[in-house]
PDB file with one MODEL, atoms N, CA, C and O in Angstrom:
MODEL        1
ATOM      1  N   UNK A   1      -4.615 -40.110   1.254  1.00  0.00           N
ATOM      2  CA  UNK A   1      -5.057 -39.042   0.363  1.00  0.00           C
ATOM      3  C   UNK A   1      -5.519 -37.826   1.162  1.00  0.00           C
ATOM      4  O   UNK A   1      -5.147 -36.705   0.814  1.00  0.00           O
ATOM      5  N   UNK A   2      -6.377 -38.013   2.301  1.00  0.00           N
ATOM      6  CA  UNK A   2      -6.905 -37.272   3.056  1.00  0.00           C
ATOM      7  C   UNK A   2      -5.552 -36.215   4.073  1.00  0.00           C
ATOM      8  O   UNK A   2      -5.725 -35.044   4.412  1.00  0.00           O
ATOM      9  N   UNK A   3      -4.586 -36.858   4.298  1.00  0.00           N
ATOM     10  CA  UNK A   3      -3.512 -36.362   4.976  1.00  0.00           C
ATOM     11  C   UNK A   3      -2.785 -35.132   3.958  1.00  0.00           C
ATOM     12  O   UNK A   3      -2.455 -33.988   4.271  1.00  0.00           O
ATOM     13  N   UNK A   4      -2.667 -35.885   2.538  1.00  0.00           N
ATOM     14  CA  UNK A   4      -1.551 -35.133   1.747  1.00  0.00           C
ATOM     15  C   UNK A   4      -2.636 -33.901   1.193  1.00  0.00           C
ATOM     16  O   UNK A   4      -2.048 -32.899   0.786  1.00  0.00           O
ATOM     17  N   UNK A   5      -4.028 -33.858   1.132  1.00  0.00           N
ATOM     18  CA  UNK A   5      -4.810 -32.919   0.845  1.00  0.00           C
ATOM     19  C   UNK A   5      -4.672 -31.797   2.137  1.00  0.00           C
ATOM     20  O   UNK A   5      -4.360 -30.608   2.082  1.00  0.00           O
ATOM     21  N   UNK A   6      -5.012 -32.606   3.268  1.00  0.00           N
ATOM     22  CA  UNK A   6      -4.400 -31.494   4.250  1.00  0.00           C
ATOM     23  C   UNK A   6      -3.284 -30.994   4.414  1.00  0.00           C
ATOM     24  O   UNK A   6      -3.300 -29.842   4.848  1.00  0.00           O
ATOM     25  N   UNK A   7      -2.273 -31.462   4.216  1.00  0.00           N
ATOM     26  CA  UNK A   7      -0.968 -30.985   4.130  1.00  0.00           C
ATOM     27  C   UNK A   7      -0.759 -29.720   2.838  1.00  0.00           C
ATOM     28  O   UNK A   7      -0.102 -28.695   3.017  1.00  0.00           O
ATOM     29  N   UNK A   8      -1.194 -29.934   2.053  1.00  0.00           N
ATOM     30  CA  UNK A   8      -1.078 -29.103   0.938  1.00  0.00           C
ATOM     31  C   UNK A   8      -1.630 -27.791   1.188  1.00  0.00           C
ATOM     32  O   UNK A   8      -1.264 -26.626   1.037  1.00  0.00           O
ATOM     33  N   UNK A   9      -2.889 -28.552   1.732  1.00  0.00           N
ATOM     34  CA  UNK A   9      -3.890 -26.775   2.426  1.00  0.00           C
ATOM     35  C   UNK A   9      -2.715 -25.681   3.387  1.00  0.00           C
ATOM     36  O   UNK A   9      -2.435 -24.483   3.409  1.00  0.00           O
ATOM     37  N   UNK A  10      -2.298 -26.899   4.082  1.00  0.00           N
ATOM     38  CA  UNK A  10      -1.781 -26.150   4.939  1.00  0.00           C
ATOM     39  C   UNK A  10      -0.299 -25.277   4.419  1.00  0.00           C
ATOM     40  O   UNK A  10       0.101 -24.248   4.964  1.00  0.00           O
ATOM     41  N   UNK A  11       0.386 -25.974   3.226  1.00  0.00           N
ATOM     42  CA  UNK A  11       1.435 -25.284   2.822  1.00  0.00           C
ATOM     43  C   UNK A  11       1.047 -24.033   2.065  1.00  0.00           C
ATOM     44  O   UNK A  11       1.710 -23.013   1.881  1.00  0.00           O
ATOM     45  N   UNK A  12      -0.781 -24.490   1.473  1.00  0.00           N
ATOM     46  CA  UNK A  12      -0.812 -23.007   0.579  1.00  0.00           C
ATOM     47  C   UNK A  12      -1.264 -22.122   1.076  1.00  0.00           C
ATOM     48  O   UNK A  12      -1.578 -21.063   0.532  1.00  0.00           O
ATOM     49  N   UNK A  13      -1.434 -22.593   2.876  1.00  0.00           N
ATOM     50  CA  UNK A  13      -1.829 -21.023   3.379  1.00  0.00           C
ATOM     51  C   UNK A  13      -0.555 -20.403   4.062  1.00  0.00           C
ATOM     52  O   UNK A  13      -0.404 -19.184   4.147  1.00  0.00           O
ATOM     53  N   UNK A  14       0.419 -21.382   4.579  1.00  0.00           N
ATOM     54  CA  UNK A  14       1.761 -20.519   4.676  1.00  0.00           C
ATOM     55  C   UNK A  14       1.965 -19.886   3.440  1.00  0.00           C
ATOM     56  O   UNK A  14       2.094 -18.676   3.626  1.00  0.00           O
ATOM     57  N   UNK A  15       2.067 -20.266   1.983  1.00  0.00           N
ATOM     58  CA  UNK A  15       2.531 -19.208   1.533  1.00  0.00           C
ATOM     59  C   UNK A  15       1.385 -17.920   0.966  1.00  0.00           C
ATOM     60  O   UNK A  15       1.466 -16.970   0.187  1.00  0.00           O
ATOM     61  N   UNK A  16       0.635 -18.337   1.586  1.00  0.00           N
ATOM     62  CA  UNK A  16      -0.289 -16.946   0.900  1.00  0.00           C
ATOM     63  C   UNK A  16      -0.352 -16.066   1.824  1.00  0.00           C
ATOM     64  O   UNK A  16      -0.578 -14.873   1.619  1.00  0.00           O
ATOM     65  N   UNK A  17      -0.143 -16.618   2.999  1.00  0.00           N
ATOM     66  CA  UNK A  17      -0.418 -15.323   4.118  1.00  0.00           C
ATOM     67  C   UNK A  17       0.907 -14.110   3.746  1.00  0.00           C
ATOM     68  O   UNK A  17       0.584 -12.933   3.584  1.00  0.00           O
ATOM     69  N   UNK A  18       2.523 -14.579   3.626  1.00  0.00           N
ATOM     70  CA  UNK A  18       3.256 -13.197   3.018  1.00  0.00           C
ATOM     71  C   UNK A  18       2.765 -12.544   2.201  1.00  0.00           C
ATOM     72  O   UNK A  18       2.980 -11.332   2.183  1.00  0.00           O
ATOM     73  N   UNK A  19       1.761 -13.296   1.054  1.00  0.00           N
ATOM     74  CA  UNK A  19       1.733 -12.859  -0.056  1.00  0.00           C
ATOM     75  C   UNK A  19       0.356 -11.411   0.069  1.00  0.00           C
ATOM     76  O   UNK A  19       0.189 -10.352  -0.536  1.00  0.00           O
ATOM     77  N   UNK A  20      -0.301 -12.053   1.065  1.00  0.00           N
ATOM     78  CA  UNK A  20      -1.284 -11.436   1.331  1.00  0.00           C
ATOM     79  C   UNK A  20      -1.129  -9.988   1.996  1.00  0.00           C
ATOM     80  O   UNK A  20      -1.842  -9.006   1.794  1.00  0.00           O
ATOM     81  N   UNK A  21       0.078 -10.112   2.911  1.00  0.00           N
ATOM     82  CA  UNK A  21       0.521  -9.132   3.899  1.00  0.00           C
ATOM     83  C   UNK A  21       1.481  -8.271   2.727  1.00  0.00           C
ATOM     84  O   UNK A  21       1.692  -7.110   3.079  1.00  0.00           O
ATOM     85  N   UNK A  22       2.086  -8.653   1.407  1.00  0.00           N
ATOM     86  CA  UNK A  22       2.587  -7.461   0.656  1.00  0.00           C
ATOM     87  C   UNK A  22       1.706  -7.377  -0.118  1.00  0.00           C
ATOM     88  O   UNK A  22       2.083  -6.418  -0.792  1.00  0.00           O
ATOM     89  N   UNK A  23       0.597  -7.752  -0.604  1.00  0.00           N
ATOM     90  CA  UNK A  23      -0.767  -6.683  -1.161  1.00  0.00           C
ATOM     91  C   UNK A  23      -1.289  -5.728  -0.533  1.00  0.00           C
ATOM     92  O   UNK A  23      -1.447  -4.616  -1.037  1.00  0.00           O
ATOM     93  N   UNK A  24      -1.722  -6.123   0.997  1.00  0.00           N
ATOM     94  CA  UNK A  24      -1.851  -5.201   1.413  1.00  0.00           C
ATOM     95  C   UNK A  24      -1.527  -4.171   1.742  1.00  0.00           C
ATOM     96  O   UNK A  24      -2.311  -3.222   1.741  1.00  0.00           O
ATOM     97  N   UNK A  25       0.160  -4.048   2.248  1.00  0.00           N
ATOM     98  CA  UNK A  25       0.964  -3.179   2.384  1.00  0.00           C
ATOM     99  C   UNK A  25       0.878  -2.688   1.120  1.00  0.00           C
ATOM    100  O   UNK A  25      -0.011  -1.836   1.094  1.00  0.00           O
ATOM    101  N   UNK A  26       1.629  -2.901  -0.427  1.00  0.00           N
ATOM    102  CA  UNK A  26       1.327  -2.178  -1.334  1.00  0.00           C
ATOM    103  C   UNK A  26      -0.729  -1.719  -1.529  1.00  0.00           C
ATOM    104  O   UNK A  26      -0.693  -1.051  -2.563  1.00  0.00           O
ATOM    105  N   UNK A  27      -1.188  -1.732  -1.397  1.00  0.00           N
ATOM    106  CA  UNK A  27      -2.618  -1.168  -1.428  1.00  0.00           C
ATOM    107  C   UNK A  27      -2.692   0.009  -0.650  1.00  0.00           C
ATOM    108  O   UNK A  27      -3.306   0.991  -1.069  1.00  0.00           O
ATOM    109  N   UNK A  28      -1.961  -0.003   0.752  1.00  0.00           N
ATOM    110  CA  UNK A  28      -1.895   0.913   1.297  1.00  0.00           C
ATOM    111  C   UNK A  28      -1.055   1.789   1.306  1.00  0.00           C
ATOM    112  O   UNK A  28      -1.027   2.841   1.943  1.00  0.00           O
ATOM    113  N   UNK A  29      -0.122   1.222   0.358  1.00  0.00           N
ATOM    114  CA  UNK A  29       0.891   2.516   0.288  1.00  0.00           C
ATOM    115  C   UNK A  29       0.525   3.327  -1.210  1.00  0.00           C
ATOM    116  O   UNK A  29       1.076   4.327  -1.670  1.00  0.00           O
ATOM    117  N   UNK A  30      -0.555   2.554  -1.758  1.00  0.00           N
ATOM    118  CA  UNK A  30      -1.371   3.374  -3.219  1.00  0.00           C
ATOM    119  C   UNK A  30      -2.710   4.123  -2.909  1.00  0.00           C
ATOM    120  O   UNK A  30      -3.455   4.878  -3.533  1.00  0.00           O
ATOM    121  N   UNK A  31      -2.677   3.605  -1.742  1.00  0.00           N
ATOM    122  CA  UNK A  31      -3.772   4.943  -0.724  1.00  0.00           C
ATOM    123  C   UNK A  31      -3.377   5.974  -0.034  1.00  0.00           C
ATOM    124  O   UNK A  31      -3.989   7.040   0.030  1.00  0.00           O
ATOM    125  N   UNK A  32      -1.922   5.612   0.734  1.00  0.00           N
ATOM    126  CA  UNK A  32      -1.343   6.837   0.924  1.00  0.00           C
ATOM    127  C   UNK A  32      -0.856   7.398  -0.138  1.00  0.00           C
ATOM    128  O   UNK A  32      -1.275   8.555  -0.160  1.00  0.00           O
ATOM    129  N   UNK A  33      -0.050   7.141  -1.220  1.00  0.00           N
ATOM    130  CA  UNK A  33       0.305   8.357  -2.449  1.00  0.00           C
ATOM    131  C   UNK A  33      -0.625   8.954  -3.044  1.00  0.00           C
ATOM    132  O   UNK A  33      -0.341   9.947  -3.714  1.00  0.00           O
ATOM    133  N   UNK A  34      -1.981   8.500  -2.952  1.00  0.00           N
ATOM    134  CA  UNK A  34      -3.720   9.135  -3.809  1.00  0.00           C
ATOM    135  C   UNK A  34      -3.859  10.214  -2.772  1.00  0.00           C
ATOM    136  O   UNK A  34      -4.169  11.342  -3.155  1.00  0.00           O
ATOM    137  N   UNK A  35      -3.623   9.936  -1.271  1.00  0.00           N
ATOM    138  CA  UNK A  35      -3.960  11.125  -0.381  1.00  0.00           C
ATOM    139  C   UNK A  35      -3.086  12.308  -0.736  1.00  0.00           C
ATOM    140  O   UNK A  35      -3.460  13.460  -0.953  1.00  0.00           O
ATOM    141  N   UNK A  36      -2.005  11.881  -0.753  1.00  0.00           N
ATOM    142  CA  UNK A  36      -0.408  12.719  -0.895  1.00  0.00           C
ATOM    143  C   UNK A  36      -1.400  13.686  -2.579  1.00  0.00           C
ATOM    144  O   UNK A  36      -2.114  14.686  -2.658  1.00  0.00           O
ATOM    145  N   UNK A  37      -1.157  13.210  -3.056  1.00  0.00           N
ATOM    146  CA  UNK A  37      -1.600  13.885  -4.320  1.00  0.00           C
ATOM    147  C   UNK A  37      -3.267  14.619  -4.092  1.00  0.00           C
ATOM    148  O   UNK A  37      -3.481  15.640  -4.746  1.00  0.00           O
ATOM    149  N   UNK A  38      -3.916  14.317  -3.571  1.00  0.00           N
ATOM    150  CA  UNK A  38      -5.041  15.046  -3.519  1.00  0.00           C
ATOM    151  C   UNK A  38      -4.736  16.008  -2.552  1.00  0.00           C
ATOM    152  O   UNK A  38      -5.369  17.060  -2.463  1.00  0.00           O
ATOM    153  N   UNK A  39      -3.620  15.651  -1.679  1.00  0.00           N
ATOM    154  CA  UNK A  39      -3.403  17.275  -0.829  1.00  0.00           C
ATOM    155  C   UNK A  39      -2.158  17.668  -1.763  1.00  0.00           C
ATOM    156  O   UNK A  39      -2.438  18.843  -2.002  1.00  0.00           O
ATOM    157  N   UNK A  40      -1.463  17.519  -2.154  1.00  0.00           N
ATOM    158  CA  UNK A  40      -0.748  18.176  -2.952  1.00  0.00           C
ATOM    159  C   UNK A  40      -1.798  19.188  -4.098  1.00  0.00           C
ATOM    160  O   UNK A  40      -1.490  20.376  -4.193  1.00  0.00           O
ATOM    161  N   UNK A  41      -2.849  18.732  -4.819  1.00  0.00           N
ATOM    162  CA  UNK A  41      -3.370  19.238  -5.175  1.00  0.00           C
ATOM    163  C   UNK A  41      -4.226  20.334  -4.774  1.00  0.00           C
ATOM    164  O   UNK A  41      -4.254  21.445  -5.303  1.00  0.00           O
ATOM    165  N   UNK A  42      -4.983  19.900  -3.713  1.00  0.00           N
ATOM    166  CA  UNK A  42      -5.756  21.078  -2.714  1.00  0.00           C
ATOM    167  C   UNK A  42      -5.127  22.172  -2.055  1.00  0.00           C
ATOM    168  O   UNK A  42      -5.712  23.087  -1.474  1.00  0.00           O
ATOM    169  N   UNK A  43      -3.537  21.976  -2.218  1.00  0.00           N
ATOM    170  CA  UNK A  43      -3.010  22.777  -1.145  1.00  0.00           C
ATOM    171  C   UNK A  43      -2.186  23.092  -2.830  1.00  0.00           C
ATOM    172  O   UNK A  43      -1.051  22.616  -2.834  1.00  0.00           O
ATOM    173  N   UNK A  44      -2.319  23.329  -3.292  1.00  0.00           N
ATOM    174  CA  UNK A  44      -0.982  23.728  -4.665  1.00  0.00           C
ATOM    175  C   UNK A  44      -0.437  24.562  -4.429  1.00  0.00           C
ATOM    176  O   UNK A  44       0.787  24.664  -4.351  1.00  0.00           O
ATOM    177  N   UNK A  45      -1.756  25.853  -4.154  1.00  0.00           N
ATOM    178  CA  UNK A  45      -1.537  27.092  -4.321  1.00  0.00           C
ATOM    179  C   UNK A  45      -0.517  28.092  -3.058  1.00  0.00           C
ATOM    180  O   UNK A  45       0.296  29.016  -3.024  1.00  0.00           O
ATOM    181  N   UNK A  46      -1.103  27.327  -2.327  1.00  0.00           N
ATOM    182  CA  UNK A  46      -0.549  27.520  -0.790  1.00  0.00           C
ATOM    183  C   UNK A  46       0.769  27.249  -1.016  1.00  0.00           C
ATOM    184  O   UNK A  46       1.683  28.052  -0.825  1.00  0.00           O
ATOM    185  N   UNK A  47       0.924  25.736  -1.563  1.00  0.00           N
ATOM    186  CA  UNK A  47       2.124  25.271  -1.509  1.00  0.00           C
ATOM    187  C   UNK A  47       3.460  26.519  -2.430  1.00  0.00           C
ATOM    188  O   UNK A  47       4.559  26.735  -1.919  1.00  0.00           O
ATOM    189  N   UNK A  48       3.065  27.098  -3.642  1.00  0.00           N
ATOM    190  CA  UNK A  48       3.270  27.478  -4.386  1.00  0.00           C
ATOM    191  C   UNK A  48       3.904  28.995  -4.328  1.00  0.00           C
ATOM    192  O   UNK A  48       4.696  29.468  -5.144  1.00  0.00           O
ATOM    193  N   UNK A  49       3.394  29.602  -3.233  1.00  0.00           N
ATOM    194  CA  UNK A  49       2.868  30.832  -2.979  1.00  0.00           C
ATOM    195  C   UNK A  49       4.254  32.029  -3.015  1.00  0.00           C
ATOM    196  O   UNK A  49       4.599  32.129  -1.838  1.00  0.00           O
ATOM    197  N   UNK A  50       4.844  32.634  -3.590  1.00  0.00           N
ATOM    198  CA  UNK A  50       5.767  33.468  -3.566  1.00  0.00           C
ATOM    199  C   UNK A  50       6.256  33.576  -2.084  1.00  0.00           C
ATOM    200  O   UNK A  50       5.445  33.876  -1.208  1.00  0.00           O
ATOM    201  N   UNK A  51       7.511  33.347  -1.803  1.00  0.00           N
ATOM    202  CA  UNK A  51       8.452  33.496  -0.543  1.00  0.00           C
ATOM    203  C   UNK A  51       8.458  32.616   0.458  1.00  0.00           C
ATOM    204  O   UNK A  51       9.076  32.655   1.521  1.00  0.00           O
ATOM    205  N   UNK A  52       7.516  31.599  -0.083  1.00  0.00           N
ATOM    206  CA  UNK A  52       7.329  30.346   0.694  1.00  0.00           C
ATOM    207  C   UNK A  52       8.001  29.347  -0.229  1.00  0.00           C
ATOM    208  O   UNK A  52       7.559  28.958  -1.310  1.00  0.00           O
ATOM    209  N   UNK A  53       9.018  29.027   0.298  1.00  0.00           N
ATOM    210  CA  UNK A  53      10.185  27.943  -0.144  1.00  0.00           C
ATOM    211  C   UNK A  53       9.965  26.660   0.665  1.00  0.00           C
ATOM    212  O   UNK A  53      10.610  26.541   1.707  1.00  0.00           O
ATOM    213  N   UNK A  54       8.996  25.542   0.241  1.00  0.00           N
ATOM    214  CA  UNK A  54       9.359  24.246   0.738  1.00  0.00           C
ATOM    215  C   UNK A  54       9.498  23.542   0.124  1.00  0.00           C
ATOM    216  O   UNK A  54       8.792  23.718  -0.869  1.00  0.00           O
ATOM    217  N   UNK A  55      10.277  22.381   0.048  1.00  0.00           N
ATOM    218  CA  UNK A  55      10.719  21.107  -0.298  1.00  0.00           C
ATOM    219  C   UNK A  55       9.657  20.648  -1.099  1.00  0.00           C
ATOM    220  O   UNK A  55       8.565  20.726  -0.536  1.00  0.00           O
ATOM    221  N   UNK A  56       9.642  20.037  -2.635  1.00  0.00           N
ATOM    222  CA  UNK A  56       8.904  19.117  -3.007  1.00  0.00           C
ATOM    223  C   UNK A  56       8.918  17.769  -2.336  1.00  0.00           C
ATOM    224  O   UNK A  56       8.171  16.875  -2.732  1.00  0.00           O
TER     225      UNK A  56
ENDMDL
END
């Protein structure tokens, strides 16, 4: 009993560790688009500015 309890531990931390490593990656890629948008926002005007043509 004691073996197959360890064994199990051990399969549910192989699979949680991927699972863990694409939360985090998505978390951080919903922290980088919040930055993206708060400088998109801070900079609008700049961005915006007659004869200044950049890329959305």
């Amino acid at each position: 009993m004691k073996q197959m309890t360890a064994r199990l531990k051990e399969e549910i931390a192989a699979q949680a560790r991927p699972i863990r490593e694409v939360v985090q990656r998505s978390e951080y890629n919903l922290y980088l688009e919040g930055m993206r948008r708060e400088l998109d926002r801070s900079h609008y005007g700049r961005l915006q500015s007659p004869g200044l043509d950049l890329p959305r």
